[in-house]
MARBA-3410 file (N, C-alpha, C, O; in Angstrom, 1 decimal):
64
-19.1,18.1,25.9,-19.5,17.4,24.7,-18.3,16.8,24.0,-17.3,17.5,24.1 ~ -18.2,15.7,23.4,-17.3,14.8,23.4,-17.2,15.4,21.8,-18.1,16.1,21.4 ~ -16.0,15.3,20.9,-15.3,16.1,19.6,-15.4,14.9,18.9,-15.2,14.0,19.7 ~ -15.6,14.4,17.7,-15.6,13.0,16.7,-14.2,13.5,16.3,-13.9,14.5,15.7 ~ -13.4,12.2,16.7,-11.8,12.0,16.5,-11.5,11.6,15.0,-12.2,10.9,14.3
-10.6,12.0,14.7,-9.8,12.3,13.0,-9.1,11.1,13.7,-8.6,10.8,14.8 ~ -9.3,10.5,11.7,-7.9,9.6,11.6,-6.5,10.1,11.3,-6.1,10.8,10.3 ~ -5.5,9.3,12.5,-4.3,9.8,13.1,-3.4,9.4,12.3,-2.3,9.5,12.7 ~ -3.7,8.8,11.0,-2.7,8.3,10.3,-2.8,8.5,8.7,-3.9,8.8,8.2 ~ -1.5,8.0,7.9,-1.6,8.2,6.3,-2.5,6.1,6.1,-2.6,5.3,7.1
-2.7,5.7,5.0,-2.8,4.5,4.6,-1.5,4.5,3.6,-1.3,5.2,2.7 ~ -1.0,3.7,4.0,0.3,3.1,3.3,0.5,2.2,1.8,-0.2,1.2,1.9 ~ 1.2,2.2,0.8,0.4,1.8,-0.5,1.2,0.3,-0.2,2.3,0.2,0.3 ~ 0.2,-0.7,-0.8,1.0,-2.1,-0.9,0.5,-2.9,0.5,0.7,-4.1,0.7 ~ -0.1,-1.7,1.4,0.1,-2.6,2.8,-1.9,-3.3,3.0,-2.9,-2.8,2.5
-1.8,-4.3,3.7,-3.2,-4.8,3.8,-3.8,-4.6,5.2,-3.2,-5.0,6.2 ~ -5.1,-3.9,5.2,-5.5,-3.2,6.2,-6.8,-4.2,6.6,-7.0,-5.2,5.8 ~ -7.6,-4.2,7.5,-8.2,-4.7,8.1,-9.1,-4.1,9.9,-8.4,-4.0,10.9 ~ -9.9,-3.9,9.8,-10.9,-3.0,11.0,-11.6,-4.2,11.9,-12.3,-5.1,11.5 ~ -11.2,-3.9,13.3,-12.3,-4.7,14.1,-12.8,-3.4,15.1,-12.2,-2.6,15.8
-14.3,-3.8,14.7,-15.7,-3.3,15.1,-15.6,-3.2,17.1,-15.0,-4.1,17.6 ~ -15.9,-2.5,17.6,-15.7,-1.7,18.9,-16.1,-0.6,19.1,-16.0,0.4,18.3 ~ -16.6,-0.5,20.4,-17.2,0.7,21.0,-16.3,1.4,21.7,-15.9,0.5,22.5 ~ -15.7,2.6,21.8,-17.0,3.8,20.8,-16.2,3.7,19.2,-16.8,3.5,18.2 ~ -14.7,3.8,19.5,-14.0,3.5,18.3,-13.7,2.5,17.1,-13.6,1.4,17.7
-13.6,2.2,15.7,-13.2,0.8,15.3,-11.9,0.9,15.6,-11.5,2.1,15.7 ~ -11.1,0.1,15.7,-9.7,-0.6,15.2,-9.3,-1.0,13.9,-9.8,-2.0,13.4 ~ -8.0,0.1,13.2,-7.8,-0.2,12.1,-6.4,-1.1,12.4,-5.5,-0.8,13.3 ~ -6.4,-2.4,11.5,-4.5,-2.8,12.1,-4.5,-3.2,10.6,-5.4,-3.6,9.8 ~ -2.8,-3.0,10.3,-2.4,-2.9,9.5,-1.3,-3.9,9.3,-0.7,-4.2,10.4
-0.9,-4.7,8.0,0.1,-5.8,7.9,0.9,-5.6,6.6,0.2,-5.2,5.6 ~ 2.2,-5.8,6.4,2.5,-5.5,5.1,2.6,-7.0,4.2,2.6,-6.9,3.0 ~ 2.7,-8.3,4.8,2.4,-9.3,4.0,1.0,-9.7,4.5,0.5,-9.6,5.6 ~ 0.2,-10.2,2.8,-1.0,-10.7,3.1,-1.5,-12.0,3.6,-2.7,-12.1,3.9 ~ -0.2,-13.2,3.9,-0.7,-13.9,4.7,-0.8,-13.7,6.6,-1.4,-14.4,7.4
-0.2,-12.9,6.6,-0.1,-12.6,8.0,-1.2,-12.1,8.3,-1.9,-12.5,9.2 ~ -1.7,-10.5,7.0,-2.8,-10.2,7.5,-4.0,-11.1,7.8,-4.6,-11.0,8.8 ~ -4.2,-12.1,6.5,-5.2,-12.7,6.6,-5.4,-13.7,8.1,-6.3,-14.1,8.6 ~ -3.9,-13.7,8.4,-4.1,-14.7,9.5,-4.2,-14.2,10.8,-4.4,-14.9,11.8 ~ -4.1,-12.6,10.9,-4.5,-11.9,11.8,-5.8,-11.4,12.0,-6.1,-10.8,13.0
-6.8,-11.8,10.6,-8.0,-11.4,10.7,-8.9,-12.5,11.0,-10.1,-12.3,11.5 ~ -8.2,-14.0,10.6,-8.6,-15.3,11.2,-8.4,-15.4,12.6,-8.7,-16.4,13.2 ~ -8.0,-14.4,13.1,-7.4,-15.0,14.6,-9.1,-13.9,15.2,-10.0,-14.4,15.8 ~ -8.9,-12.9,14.8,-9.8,-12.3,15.7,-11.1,-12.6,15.5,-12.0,-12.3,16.3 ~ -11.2,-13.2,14.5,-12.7,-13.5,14.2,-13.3,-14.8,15.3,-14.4,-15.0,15.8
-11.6,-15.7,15.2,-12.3,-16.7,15.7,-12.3,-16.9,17.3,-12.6,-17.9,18.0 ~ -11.8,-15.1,17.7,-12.0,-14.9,19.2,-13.6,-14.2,19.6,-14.0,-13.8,20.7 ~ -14.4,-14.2,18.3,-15.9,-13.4,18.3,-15.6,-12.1,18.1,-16.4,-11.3,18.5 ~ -14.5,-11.9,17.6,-14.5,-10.0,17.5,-15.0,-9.7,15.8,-14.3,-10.2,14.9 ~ -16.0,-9.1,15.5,-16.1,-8.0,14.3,-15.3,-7.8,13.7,-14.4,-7.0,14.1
-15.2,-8.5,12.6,-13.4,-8.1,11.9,-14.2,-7.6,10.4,-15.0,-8.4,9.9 ~ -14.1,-6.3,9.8,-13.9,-6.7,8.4,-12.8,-6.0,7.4,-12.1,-5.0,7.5 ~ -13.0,-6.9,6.3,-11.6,-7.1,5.6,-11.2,-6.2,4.8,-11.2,-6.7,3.7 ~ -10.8,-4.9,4.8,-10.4,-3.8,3.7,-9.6,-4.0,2.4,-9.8,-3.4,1.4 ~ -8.5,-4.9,2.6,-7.9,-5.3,1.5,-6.3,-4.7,1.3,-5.5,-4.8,2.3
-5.9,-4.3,0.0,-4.8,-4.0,0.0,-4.9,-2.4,-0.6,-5.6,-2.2,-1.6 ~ -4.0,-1.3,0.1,-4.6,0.1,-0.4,-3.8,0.4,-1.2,-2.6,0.1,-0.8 ~ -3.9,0.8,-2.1,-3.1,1.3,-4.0,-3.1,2.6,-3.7,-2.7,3.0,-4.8 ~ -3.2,3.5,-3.0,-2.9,4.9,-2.9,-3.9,5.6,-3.4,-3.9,6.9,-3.3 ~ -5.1,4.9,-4.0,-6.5,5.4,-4.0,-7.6,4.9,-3.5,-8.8,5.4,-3.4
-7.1,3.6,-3.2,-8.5,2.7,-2.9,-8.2,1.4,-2.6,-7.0,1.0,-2.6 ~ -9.0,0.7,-2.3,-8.4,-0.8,-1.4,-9.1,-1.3,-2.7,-10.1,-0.8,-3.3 ~ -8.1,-2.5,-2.9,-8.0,-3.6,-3.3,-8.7,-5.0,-2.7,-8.3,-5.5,-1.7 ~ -9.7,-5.5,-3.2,-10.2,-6.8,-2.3,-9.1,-7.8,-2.6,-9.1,-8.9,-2.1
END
């Protein structure tokens, strides 16, 4: 029987996060400037992959 896997990491304050949708796991990727991220979330979208946008994490909560 297969164990539901913990996340392997802290969220970093200031930095802009972003998840693309995947079986079995999502993909979290992480960028610390927001145009990059945005432009890395433009890229996957426009390869048909499930992107959505988390924002920027404040050490309590994401930021849109």
């Amino acid at each position: 029987m297969a164990r539901r896997r913990r996340k392997g990491f802290d969220f970093s304050e200031g930095t802009y996060y972003f998840q693309i949708k995947a079986t079995p796991y999502n993909i979290t990727i992480s960028r610390k400037e927001e145009g990059k991220a945005k432009d890395r979330f433009a890229h996957y979208e426009a390869v048909g992959k499930t992107a959505e946008w988390m924002g920027m994490w404040n050490g309590k909560d994401f930021e849109k």
